[in-house]
C-alpha positions in Angstrom: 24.4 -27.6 -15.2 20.5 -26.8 -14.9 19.9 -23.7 -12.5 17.6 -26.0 -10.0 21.3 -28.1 -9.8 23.3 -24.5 -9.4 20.8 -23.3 -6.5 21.7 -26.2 -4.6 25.1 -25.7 -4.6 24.6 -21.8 -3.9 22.6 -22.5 -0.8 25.9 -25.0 0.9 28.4 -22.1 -0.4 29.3 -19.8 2.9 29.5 -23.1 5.4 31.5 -25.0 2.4 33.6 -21.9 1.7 34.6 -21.4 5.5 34.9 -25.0 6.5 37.8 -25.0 3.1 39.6 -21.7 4.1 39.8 -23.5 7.5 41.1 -26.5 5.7 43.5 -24.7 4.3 42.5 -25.3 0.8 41.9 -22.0 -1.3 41.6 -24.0 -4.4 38.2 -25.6 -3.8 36.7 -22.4 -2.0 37.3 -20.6 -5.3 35.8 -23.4 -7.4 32.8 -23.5 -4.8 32.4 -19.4 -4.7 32.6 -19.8 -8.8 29.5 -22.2 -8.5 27.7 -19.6 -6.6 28.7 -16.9 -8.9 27.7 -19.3 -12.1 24.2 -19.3 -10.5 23.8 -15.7 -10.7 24.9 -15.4 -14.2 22.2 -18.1 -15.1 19.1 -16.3 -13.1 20.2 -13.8 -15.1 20.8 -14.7 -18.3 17.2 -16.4 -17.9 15.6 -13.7 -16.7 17.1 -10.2 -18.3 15.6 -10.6 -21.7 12.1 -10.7 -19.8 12.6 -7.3 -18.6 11.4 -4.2 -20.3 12.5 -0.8 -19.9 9.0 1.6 -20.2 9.3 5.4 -21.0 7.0 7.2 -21.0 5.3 10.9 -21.9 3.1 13.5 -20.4 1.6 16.3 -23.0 1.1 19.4 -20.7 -0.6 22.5 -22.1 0.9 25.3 -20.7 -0.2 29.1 -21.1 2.6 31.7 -23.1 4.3 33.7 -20.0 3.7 37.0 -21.0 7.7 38.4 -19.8 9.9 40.8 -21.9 12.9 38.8 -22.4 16.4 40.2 -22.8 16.0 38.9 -26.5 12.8 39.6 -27.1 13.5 41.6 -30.6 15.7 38.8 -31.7 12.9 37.1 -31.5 10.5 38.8 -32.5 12.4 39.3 -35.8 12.7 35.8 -36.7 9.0 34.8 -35.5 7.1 37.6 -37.1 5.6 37.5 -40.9 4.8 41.1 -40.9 7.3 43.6 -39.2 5.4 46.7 -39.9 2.7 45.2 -36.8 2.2 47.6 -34.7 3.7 45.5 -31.0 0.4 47.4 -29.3 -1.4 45.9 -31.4 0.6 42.2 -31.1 0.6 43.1 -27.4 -3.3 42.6 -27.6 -3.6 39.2 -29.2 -4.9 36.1 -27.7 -1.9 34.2 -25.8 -1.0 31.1 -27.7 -0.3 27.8 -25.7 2.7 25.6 -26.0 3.1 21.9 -25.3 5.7 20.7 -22.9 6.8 16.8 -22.7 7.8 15.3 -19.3 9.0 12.1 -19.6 9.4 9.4 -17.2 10.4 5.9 -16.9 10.1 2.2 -15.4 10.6 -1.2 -16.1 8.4 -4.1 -16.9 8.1 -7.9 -17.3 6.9 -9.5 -20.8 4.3 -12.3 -19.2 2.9 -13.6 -22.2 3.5 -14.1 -26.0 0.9 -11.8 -27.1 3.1 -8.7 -25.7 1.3 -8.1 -22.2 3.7 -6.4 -19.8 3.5 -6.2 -15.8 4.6 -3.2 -14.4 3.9 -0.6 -11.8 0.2 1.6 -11.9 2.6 4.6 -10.7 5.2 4.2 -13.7 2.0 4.7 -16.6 -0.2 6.5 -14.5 -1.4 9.9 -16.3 0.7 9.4 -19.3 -0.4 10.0 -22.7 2.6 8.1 -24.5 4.5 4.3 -23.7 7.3 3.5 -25.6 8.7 0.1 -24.0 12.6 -1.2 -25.4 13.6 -4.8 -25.0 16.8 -6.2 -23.4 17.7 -6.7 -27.4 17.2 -2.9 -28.0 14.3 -3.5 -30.0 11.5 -0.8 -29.2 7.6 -0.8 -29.6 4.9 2.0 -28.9 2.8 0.4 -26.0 -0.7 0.8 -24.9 -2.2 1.1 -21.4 -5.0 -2.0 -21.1 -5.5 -2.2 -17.5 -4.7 -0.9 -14.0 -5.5 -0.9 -10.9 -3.9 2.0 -8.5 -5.0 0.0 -5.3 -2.1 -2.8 -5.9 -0.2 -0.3 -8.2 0.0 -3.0 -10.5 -0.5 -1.9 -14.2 -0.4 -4.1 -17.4 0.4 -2.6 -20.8 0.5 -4.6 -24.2 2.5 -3.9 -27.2 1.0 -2.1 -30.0 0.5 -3.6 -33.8 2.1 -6.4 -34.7 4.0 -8.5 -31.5 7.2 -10.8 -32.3 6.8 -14.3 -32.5 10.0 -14.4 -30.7 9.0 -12.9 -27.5 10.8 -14.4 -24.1 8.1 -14.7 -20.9 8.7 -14.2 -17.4 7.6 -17.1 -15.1 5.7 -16.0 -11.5 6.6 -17.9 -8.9 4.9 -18.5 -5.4 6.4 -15.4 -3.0 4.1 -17.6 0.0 7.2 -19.8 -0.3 9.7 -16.9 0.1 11.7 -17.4 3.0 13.8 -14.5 5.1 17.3 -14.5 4.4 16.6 -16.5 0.7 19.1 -14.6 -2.0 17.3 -12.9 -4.8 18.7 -10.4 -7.9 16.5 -7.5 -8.2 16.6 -6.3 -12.5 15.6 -2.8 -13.9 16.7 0.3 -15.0 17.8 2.4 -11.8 18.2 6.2 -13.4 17.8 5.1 -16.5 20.3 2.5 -17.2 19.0 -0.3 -18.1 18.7 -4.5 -17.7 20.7 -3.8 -14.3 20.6 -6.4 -12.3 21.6 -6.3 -8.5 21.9 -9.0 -5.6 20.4 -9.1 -2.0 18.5 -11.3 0.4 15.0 -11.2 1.3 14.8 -8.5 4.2 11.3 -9.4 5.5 7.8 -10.3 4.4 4.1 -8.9 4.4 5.0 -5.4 5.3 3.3 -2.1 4.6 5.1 0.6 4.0 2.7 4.3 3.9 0.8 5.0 7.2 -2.9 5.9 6.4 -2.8 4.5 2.6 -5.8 2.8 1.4 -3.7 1.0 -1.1 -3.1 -3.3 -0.2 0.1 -3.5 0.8 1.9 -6.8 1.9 5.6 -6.0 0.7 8.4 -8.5 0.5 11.3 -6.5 1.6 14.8 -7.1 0.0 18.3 -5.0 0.6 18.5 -5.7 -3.2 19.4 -2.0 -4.2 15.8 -0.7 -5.8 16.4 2.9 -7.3 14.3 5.3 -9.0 13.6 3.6 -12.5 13.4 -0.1 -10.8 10.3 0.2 -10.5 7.6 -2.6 -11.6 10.6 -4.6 -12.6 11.0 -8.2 -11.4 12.5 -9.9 -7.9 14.0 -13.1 -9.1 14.7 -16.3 -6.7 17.7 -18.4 -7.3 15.3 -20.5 -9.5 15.0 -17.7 -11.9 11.2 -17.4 -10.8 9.5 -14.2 -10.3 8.3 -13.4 -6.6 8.3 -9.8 -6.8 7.7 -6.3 -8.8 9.8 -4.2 -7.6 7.5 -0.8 -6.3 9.2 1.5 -3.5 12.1 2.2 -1.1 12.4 3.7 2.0 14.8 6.4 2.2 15.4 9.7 3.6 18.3 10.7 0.6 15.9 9.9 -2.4 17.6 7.0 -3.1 19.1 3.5 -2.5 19.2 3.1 1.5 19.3 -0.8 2.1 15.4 -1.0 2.2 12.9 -1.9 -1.3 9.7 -3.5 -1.3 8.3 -5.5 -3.8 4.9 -6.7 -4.7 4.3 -10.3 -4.2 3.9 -12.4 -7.2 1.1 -14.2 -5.7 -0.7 -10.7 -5.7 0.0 -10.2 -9.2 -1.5 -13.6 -10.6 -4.6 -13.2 -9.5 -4.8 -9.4 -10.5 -3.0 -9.6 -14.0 -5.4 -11.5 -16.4 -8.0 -9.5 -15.1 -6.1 -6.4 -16.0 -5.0 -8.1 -19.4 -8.4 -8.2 -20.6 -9.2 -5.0 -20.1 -11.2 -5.6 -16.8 -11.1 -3.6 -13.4 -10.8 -5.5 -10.1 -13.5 -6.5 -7.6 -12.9 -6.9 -4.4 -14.7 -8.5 -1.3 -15.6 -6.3 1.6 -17.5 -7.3 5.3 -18.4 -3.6 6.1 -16.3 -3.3 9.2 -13.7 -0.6 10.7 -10.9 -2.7 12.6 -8.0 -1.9 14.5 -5.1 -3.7 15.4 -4.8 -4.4 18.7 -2.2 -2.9 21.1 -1.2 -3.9 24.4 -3.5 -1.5 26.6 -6.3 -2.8 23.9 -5.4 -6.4 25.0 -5.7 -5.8 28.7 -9.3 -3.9 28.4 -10.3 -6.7 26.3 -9.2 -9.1 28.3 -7.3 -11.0 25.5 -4.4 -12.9 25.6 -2.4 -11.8 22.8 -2.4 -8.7 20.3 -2.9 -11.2 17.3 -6.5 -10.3 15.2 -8.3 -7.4 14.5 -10.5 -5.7 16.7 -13.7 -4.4 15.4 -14.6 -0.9 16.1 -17.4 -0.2 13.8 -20.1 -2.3 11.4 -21.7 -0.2 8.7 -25.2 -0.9 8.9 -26.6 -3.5 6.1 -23.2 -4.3 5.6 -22.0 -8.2 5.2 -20.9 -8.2 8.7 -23.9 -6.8 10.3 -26.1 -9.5 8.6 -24.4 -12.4 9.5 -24.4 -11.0 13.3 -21.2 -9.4 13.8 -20.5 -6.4 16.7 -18.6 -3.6 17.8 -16.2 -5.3 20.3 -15.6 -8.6 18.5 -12.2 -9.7 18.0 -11.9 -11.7 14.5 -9.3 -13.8 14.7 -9.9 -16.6 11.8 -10.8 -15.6 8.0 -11.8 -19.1 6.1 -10.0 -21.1 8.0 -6.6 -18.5 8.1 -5.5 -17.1 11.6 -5.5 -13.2 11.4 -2.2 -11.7 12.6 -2.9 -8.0 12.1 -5.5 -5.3 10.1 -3.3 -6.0 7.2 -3.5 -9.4 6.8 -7.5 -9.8 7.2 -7.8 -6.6 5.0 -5.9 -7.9 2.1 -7.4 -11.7 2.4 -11.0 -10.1 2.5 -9.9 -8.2 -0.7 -8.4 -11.2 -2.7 -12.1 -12.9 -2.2 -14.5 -12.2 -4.8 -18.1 -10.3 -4.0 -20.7 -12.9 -3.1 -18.6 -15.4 -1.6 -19.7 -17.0 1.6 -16.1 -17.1 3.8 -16.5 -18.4 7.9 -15.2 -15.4 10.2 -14.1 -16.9 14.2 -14.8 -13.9 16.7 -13.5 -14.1 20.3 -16.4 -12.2 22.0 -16.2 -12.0 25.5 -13.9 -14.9 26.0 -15.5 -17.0 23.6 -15.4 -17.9 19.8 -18.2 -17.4 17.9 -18.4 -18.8 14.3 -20.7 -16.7 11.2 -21.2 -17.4 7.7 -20.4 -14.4 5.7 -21.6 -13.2 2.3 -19.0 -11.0 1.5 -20.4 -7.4 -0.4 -18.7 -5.5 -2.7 -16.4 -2.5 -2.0 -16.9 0.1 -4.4 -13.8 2.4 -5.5 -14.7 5.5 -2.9 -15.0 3.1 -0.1 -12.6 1.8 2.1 -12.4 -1.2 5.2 -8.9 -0.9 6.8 -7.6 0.3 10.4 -9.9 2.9 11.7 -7.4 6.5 11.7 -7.2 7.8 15.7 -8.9 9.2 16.1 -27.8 18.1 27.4 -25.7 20.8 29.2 -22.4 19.9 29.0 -19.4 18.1 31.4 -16.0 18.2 32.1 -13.5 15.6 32.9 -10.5 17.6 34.5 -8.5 14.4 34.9 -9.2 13.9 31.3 -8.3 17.4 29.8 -11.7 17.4 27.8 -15.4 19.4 28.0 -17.6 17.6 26.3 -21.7 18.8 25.2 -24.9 16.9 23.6 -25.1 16.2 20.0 -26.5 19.0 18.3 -28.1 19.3 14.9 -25.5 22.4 14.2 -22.4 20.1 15.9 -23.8 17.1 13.7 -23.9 19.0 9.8 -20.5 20.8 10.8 -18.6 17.4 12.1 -20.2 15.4 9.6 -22.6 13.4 12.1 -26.3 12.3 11.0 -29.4 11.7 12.8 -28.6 8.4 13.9 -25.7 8.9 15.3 -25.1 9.4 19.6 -22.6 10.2 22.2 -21.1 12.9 23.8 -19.1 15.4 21.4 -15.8 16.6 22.3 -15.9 20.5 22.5 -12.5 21.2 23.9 -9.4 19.2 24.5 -6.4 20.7 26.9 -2.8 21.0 25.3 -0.4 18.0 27.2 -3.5 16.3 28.9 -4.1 12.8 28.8 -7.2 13.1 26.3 -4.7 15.3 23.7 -2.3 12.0 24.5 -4.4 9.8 23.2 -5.3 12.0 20.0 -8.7 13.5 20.6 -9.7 16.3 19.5 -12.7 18.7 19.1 -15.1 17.8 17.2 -15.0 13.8 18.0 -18.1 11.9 19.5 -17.6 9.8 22.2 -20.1 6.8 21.3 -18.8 4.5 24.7 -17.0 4.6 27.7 -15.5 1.2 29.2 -17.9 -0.8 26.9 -21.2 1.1 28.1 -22.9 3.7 25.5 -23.0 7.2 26.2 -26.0 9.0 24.6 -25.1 12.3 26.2 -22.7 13.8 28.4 -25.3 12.5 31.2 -24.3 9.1 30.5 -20.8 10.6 29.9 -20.0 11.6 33.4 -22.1 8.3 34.8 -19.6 6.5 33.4 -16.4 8.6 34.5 -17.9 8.2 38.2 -18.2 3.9 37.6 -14.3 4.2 36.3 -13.1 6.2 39.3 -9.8 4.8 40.5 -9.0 2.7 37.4 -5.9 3.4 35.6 -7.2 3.7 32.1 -10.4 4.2 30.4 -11.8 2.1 27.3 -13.5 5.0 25.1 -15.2 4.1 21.3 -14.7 7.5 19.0 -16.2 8.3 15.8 -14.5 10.6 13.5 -14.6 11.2 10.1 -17.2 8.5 9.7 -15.3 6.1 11.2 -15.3 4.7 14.8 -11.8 3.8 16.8 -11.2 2.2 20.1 -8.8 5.0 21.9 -7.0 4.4 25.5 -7.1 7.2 28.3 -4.7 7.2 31.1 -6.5 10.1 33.1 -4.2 12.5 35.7 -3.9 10.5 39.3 -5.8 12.3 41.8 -3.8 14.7 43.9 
């Protein structure tokens, strides 16, 4: 029975099993659950001997402490080749430096015959030495040939001669995953290796760390994922690859019902890159985007809190030459709808530098359609969600004073001369402004869509917004510009 047959039969089990207990008929449940449980023992007997377990070794040079140990003169006796040295003088000498090994380890997935494996960037990252064993005990010294930290996808290749006899993972598509679908997750969870555990898929296309700048669009399993799983694979009933097992969520340190895994769709297009040796490009528009909340929707006028809002174009950027603006609302990439930050920001990323891509904007009410020629986003850049971000004036409904833009405020907040706006000099503790996470040191660039040069224009557009519930404010910090919400104090 072929595992493509065995899948089939897995997916009818729980309705066939309860409709036969009700029938009374324990016999053919247990043949029917024995189907179920022969498919498991096939995914896995496909797929263990794929699956590598990776250790790994750190060289660390550390300094001699200089301590006098309770044993020192035992030691001393045994390590010394001339005992009449005076210890002043031995006292005196240079320290000497010892070598301590850390090891560490992972697990990996053999996807080719010339001994490339697939495994986590964060299992091989820093190391010095890779040892990798097979499922048949068999164990090579490894080599690091590419990585890339972004994904945390690393490949590493066998060293010398590679067997003949090498078994290959296959990848499957994870855009085919579906919520609830079984899967096994294999590795070696604190060391014990080829383990193989069961679970469903949890969700898909989440991200896990707030504020990375890693690409994150996580298939989510309550397969148990431990320390030691990670970068092995996340099988489908078909024995297929749709995942690389990379991080849990957990408060304890360990297995707490929530892994993620890296998609296999992710992984093709990075791994033949990484294979050869090559680092990856990615494409970038030159925008700052947010997603878009409620009270973002109702400023904007939108009608849902699907796409990403634009909060800043970098000038000369992709974006800014094909015409797009502070405000727009993208909400197709190349013919794709745009749920979230996430999703445009990893789409933009799989699409190589130079590629012309169509971008639909909803700007005031309306869509607008560019051609864009995607740039190139270097290693120390970023383009994902925006982090919260003369004389002077105060807005005591607010809880903030703000000043003008000096040439002092600008070099010590990290503003140049083209920049504008109001700076924020002091923000209340509890008031609406501290709410909505400003801070001293942030320039206000807008208020309810209008620009504020100064704090001039600042309190000319507090007076136009008097009696409105909330304000619409643009604010640039740490070079980056983010639509924020203020709810100022009703008016006693």
């Amino acid at each position: 029975m072929n595992i493509k047959t065995l899948q089939a039969l897995g997916i009818a089990l729980f309705v066939t099993v309860e409709l036969t207990l009700a029938a009374d008929k324990p016999d053919a449940a247990l043949a029917t659950a024995r189907q179920l449980n022969d498919v498991f023992v096939a995914v896995a007997e496909r797929v263990r001997p794929t699956v590598v377990s990776i250790y790994s070794e750190k060289v660390i040079k550390m300094r001699r402490p200089e301590l006098n140990l309770p044993f020192e003169e035992f030691f001393r006796h045994f390590g010394e080749q001339d005992n009449n040295t005076p210890r002043r003088r031995q006292q005196q000498q240079p320290q000497q430096r010892e070598f301590k090994h850390q090891g560490g380890m992972g697990s990996g997935i053999i996807i080719d015959k010339e001994g490339h494996i697939l495994t986590n960037n964060h299992v091989v990252d820093d190391v010095d030495e890779i040892k990798i064993t097979l499922a048949d005990k068999r164990s090579f010294d490894a080599t690091i040939v590419g990585t890339d930290p972004k994904s945390d996808l690393a490949v590493v290749k066998i060293k010398g001669k590679v067997p003949t006899d090498l078994p290959v993972a296959e990848l499957g598509d994870s855009d085919a995953v579906r919520i609830g679908e079984m899967v096994l997750a294999i590795g070696a969870p604190f060391g014990y290796a080829q383990t193989v555990t069961q679970g469903i898929i949890s969700a898909t296309g989440r991200s896990t760390f707030s504020g990375s700048d890693n690409y994150e669009d996580f298939l989510q399993t309550d397969a148990a994922i431990n320390p030691g799983n990670s970068g092995g694979p996340l099988v489908n009933l078909d024995g297929k690859v749709i995942g690389i097992s990379s991080a849990i969520a957990t408060r304890i340190g360990q297995f707490a019902g929530v892994g993620f895994a890296i998609p296999s769709n992710m992984a093709k297009s990075i791994w033949p890159t990484l294979a050869k040796g090559g680092k990856i490009t990615r494409g970038m528009l030159g925008v700052i985007i947010q997603n878009i909340d409620p009270d973002i929707k109702d400023q904007f006028k939108l009608t849902t809190t699907k796409g990403a809002l634009v909060s800043q174009v970098n000038k000369d950027s992709a974006a800014d030459k094909a015409g797009v603006k502070i405000g727009d609302v993208i909400i197709r990439y190349n013919g794709k709808e745009v749920e979230d930050v996430r999703t445009l920001r990893n789409a933009v990323a799989a699409t190589a530098p130079g590629t012309k891509v169509d971008l639909v904007v909803l700007r005031d009410g309306k869509e607008k359609t560019f051609t864009v020629q995607l740039g190139e986003l270097k290693p120390d850049e970023s383009e994902e969600e925006a982090k919260p971000a003369e004389g002077e004036a105060s807005a005591g409904s607010l809880g903030i004073t703000v000043e003008s833009l000096t040439a002092d405020s600008a070099k010590q907040f990290g503003f140049d001369k083209n920049d504008h706006g109001a700076i924020v000099r002091e923000v209340e503790d509890e008031s609406p402004a501290a709410a909505a996470g400003l801070r001293a040191g942030d320039l206000i660039t807008e208020v309810n869509r209008e620009k504020v040069t100064g704090p001039k224009d600042f309190r000319t557009a507090l007076q136009k917004a008097k009696g409105k519930e909330s304000l619409l404010m643009l604010v640039k910090r740490d070079g980056a510009s983010r639509f924020v919400i203020i709810k100022p104090k009703p008016a006693k």
